[in-house]
N, CA, C and O atoms as CSV, one atom per row, in Angstrom:
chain,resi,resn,atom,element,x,y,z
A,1,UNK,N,N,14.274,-1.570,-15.732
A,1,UNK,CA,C,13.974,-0.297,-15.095
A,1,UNK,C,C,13.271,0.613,-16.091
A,1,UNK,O,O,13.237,0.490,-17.315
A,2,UNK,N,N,12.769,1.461,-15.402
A,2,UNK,CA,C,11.824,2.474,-16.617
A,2,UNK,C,C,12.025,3.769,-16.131
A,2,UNK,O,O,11.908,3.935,-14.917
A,3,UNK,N,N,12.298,4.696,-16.832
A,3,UNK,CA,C,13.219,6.023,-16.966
A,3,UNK,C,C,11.791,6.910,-17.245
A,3,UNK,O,O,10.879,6.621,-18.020
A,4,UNK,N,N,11.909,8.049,-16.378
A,4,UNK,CA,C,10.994,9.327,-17.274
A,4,UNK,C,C,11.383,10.229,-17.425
A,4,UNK,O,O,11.682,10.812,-16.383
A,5,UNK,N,N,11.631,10.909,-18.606
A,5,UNK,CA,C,12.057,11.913,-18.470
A,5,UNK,C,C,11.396,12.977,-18.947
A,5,UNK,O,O,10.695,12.913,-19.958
A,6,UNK,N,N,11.587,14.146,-18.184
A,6,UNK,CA,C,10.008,15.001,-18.390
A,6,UNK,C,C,10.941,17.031,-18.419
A,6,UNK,O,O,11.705,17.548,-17.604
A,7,UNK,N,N,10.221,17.692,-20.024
A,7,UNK,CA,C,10.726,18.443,-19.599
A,7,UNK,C,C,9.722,19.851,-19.505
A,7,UNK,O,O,8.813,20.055,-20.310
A,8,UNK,N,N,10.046,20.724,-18.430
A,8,UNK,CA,C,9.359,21.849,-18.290
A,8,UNK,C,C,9.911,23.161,-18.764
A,8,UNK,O,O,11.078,23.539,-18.657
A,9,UNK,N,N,9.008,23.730,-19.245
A,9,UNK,CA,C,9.262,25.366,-19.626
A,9,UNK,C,C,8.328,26.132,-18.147
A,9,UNK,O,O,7.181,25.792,-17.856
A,10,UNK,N,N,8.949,26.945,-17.552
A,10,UNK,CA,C,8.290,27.437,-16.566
A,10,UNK,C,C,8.270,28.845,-16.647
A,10,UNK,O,O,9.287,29.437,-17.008
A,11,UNK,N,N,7.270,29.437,-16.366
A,11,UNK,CA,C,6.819,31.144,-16.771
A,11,UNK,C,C,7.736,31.736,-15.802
A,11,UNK,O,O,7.776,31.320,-14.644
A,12,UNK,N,N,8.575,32.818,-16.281
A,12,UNK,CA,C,9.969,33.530,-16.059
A,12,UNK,C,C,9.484,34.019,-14.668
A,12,UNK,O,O,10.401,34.035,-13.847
A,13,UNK,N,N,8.497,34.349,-14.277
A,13,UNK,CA,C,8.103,34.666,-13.092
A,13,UNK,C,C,8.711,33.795,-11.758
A,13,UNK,O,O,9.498,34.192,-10.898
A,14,UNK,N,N,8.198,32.746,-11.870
A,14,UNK,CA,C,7.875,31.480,-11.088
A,14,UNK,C,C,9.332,30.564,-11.142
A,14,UNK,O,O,9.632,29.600,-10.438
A,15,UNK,N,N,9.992,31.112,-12.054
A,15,UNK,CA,C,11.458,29.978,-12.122
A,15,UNK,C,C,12.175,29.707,-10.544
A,15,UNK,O,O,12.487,28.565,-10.208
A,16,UNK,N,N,12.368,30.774,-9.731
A,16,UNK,CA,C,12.751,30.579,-8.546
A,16,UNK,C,C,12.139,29.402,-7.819
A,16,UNK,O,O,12.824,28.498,-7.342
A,17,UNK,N,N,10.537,29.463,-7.741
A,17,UNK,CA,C,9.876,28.870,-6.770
A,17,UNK,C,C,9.901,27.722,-7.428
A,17,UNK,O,O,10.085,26.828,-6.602
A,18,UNK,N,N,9.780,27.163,-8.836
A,18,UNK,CA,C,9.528,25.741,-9.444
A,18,UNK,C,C,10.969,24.980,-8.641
A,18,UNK,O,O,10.880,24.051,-7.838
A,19,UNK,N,N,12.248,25.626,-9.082
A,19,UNK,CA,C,13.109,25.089,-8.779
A,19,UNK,C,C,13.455,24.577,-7.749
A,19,UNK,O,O,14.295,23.678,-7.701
A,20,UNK,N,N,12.666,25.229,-6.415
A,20,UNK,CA,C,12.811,25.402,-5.259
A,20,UNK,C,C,11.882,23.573,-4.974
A,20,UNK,O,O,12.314,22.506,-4.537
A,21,UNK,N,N,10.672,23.949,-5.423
A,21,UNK,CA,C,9.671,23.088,-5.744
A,21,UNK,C,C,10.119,21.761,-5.917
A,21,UNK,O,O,10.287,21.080,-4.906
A,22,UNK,N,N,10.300,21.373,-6.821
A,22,UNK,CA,C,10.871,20.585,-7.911
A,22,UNK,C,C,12.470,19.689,-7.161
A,22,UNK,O,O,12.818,18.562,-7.510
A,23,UNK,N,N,13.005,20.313,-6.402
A,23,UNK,CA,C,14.175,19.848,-5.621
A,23,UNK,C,C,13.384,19.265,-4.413
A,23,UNK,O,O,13.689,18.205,-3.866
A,24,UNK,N,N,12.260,20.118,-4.023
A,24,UNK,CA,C,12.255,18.990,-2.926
A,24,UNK,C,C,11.317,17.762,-2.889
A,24,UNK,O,O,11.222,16.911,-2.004
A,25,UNK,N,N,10.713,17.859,-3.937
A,25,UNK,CA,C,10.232,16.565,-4.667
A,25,UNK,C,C,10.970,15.236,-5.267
A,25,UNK,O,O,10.698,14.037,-5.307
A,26,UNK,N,N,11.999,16.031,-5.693
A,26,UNK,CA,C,12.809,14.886,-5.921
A,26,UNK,C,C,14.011,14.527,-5.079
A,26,UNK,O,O,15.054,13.878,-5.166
A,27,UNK,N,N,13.476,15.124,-4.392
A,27,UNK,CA,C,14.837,14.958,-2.437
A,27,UNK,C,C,13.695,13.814,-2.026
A,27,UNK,O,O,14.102,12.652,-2.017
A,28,UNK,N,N,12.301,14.049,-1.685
A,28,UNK,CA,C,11.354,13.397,-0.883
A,28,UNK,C,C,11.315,11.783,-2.053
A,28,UNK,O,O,11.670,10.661,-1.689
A,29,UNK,N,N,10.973,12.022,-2.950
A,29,UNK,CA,C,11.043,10.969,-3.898
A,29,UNK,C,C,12.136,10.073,-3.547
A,29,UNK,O,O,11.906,8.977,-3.034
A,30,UNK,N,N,13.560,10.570,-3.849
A,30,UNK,CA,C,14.702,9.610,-3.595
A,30,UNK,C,C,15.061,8.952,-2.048
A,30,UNK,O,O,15.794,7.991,-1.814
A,31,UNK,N,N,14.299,9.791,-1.082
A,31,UNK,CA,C,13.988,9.682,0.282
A,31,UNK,C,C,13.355,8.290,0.727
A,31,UNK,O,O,13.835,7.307,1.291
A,32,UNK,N,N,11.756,8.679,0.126
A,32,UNK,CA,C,10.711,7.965,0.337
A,32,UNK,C,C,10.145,6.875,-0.208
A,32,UNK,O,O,9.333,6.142,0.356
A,33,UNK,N,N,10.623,6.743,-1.449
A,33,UNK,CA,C,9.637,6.018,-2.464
A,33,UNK,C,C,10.958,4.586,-2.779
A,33,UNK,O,O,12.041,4.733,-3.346
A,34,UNK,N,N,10.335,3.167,-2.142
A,34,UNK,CA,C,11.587,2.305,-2.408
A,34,UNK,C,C,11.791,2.203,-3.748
A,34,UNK,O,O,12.939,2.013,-4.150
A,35,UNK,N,N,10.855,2.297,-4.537
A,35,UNK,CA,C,11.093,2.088,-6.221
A,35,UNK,C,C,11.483,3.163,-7.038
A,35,UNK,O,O,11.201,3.252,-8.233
A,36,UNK,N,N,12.244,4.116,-6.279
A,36,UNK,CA,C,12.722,5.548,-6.975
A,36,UNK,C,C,14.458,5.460,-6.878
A,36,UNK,O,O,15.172,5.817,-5.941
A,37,UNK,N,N,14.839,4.877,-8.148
A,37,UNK,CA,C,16.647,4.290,-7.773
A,37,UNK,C,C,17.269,5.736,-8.462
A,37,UNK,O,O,18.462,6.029,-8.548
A,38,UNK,N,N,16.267,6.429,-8.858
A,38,UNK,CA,C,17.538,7.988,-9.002
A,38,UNK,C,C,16.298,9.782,-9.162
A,38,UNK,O,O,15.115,9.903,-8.844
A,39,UNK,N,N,16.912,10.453,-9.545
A,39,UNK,CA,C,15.958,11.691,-9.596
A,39,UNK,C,C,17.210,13.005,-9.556
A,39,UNK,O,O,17.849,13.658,-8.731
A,40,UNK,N,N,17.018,12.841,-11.264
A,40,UNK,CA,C,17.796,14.025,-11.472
A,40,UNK,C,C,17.442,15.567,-11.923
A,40,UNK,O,O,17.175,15.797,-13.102
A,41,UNK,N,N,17.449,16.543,-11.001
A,41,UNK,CA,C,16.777,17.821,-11.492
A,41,UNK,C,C,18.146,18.636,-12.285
A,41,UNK,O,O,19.118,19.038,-11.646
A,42,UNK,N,N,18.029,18.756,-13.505
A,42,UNK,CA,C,18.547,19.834,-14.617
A,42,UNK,C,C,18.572,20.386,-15.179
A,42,UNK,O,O,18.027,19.955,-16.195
A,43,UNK,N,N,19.218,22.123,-15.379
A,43,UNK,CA,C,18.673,22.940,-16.004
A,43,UNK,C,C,19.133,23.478,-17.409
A,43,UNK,O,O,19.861,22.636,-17.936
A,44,UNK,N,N,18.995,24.351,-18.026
A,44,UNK,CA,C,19.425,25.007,-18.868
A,44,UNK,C,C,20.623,25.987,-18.808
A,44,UNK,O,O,20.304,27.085,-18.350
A,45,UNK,N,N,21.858,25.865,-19.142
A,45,UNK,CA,C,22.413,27.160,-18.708
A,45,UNK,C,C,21.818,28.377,-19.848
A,45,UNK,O,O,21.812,29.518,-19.386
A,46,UNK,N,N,21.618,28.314,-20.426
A,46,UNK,CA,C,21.429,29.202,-21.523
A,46,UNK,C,C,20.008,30.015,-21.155
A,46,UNK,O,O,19.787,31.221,-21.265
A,47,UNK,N,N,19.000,28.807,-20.616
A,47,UNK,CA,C,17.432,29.425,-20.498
A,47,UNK,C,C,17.352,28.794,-19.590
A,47,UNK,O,O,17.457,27.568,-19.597
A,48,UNK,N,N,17.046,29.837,-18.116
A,48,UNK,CA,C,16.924,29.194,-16.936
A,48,UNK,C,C,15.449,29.264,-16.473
A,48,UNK,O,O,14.980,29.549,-15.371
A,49,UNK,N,N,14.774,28.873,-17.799
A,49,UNK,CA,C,13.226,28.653,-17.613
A,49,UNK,C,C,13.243,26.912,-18.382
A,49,UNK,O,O,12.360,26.259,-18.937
A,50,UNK,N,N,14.080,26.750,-18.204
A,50,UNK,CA,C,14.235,25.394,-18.671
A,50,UNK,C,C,14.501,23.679,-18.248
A,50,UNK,O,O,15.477,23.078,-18.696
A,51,UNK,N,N,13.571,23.074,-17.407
A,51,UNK,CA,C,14.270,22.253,-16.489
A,51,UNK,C,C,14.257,20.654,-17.256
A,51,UNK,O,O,13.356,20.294,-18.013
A,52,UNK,N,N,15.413,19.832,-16.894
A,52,UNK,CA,C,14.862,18.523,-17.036
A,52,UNK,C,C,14.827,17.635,-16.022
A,52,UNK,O,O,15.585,17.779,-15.063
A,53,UNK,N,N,14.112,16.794,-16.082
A,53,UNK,CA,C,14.143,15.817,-15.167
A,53,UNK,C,C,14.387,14.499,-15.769
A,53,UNK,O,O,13.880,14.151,-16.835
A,54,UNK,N,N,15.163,13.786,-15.072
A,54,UNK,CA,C,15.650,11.898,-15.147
A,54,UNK,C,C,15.356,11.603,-13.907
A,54,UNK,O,O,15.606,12.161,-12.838
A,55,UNK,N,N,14.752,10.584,-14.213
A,55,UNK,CA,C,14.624,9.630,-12.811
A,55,UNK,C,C,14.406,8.292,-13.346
A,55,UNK,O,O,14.067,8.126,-14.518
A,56,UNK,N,N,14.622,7.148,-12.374
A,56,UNK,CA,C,14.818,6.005,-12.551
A,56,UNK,C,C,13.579,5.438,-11.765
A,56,UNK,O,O,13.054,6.128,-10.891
A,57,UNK,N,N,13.117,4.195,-12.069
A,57,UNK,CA,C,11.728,3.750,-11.506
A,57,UNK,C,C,12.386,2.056,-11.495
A,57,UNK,O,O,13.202,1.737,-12.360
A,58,UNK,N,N,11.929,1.049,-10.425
A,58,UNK,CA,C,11.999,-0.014,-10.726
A,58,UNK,C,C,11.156,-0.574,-11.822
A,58,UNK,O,O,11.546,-1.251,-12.773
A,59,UNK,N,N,10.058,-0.226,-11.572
A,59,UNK,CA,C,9.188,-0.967,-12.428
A,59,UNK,C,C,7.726,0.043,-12.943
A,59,UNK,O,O,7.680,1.091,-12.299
A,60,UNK,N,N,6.833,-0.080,-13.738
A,60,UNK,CA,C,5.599,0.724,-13.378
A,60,UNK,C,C,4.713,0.775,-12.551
A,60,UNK,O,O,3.724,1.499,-12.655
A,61,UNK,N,N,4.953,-0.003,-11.598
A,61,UNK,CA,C,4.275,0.003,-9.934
A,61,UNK,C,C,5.173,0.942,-9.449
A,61,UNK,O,O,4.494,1.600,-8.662
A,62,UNK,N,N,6.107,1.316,-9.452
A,62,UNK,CA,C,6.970,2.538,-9.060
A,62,UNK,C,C,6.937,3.676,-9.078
A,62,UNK,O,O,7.369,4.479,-8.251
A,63,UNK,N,N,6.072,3.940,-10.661
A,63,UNK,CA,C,6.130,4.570,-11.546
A,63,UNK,C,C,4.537,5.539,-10.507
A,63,UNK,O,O,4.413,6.670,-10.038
A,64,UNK,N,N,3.851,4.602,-10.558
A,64,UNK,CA,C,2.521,4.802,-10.276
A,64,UNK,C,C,2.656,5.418,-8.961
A,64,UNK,O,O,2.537,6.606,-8.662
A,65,UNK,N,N,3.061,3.907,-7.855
A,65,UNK,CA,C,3.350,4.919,-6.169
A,65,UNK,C,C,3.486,6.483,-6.061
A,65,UNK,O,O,2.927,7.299,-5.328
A,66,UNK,N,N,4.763,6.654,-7.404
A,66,UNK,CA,C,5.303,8.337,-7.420
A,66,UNK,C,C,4.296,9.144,-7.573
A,66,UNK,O,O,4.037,10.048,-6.778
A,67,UNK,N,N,3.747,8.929,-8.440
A,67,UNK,CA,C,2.713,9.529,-9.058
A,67,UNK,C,C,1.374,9.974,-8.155
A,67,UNK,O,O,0.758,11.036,-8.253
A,68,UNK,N,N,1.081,8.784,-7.186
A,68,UNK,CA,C,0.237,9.072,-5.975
A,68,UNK,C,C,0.933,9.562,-4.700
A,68,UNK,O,O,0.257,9.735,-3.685
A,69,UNK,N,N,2.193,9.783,-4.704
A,69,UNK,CA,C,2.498,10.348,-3.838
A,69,UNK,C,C,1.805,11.570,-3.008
A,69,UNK,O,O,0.789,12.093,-3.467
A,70,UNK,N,N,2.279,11.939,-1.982
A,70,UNK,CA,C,1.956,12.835,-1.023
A,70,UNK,C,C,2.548,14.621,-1.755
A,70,UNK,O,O,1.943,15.635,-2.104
A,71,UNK,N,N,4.032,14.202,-1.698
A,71,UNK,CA,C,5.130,14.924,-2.178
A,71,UNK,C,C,4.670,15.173,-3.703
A,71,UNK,O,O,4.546,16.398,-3.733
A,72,UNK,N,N,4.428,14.804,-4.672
A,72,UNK,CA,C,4.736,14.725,-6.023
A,72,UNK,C,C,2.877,15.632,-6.179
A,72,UNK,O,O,2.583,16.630,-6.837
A,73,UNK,N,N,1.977,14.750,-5.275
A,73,UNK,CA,C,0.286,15.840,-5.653
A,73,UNK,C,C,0.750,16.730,-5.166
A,73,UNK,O,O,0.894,17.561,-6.063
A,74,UNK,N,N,1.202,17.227,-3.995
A,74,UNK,CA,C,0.984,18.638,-3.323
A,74,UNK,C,C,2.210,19.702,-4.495
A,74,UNK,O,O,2.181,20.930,-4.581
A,75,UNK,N,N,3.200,18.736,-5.277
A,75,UNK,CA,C,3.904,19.747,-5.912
A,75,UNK,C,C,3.711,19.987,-7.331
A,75,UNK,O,O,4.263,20.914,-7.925
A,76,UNK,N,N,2.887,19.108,-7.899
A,76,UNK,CA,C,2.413,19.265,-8.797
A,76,UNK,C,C,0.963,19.983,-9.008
A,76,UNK,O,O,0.586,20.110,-10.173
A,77,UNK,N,N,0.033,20.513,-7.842
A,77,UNK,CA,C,-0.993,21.112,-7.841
A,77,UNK,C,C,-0.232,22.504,-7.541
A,77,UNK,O,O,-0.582,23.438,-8.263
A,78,UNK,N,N,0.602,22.729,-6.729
A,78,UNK,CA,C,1.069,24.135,-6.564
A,78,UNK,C,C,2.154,24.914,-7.714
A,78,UNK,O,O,2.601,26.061,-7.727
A,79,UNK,N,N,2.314,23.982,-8.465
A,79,UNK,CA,C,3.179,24.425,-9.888
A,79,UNK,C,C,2.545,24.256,-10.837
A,79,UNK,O,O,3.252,23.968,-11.802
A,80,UNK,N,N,1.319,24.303,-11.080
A,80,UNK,CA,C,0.618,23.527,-12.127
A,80,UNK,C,C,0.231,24.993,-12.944
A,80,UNK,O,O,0.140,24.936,-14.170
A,81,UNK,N,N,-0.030,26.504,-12.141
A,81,UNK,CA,C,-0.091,27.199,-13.115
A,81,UNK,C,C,1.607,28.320,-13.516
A,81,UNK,O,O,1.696,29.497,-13.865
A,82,UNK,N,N,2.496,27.457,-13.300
A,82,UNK,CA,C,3.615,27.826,-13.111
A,82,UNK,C,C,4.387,27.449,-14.688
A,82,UNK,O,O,5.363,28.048,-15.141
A,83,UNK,N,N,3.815,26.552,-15.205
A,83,UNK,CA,C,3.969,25.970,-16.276
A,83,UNK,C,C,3.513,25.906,-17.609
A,83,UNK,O,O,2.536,25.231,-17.935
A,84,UNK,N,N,4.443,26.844,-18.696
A,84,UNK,CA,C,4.141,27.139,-20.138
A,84,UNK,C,C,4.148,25.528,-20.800
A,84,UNK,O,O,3.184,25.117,-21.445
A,85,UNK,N,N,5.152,24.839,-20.589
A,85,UNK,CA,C,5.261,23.609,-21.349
A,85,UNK,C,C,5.384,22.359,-20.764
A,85,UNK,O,O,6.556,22.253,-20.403
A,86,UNK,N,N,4.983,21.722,-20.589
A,86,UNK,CA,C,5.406,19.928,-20.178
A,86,UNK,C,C,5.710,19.020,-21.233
A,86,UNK,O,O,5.174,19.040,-22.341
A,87,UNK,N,N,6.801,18.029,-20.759
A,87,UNK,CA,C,6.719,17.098,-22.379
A,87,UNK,C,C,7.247,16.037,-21.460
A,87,UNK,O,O,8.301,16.244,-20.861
A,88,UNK,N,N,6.431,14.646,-21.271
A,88,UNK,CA,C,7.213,13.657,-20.415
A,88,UNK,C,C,7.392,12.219,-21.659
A,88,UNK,O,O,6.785,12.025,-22.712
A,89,UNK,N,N,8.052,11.727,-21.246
A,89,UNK,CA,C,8.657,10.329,-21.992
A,89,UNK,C,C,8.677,9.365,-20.936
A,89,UNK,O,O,8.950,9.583,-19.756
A,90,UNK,N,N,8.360,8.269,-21.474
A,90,UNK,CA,C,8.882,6.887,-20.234
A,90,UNK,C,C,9.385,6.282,-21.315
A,90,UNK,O,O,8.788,6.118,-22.379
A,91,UNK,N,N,10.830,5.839,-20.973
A,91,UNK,CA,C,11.430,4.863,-21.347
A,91,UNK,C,C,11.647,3.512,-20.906
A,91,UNK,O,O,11.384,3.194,-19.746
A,92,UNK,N,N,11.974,2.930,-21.500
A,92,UNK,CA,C,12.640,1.669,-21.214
A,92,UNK,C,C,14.254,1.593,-21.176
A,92,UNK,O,O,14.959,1.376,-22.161
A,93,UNK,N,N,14.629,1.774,-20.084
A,93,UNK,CA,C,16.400,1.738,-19.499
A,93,UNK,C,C,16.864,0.346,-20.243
A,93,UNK,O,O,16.198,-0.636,-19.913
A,94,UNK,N,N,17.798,0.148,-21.097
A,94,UNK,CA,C,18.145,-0.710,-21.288
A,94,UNK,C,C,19.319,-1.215,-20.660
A,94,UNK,O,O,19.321,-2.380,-20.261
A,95,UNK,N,N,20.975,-0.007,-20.431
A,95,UNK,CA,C,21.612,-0.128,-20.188
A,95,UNK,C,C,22.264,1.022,-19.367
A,95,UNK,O,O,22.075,2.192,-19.701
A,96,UNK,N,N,23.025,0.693,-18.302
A,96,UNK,CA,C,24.156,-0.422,-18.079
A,96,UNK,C,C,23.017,-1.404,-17.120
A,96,UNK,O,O,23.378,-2.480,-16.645
């Protein structure tokens, strides 16, 4: 399995709507997409301009589908100037 985990700094303005955003992307994701086995949205308690995301992918054909999604362009073009920082990782899930 292959893991991404991606994190955002979002301009103090916009924190409401990303979050808002961002949940239902990864509602539609865990919904829609057969190669999406998790999608975790988490925040900061400390700095609630702070989000992370985990999600689980079968494979990088998974990875990719998400990525062309319907759900994931339309929410990533409407948050795109919503966003001071991005930092994504793909891992390799080893275990359990």
């Amino acid at each position: 399995m292959q893991a991404l985990v991606v994190e955002f700094h979002i301009k103090p303005e916009f924190v409401r709507d990303f979050e808002a955003a961002i949940e239902n992307n990864a509602r539609a994701s865990r919904e829609t997409e057969p190669g999406c086995r998790q999608f975790d949205v988490c925040r900061d308690p400390v700095d609630p301009s702070l989000f992370f995301l985990y999600e689980l992918y079968d494979d990088e054909t998974a990875i990719q589908a998400h990525l062309k999604s319907a759900h994931f362009l339309q929410m990533d073009g409407a948050t795109l100037g919503w966003v001071q920082r991005k930092v994504v990782r793909k891992l390799q899930r080893t275990a359990p």
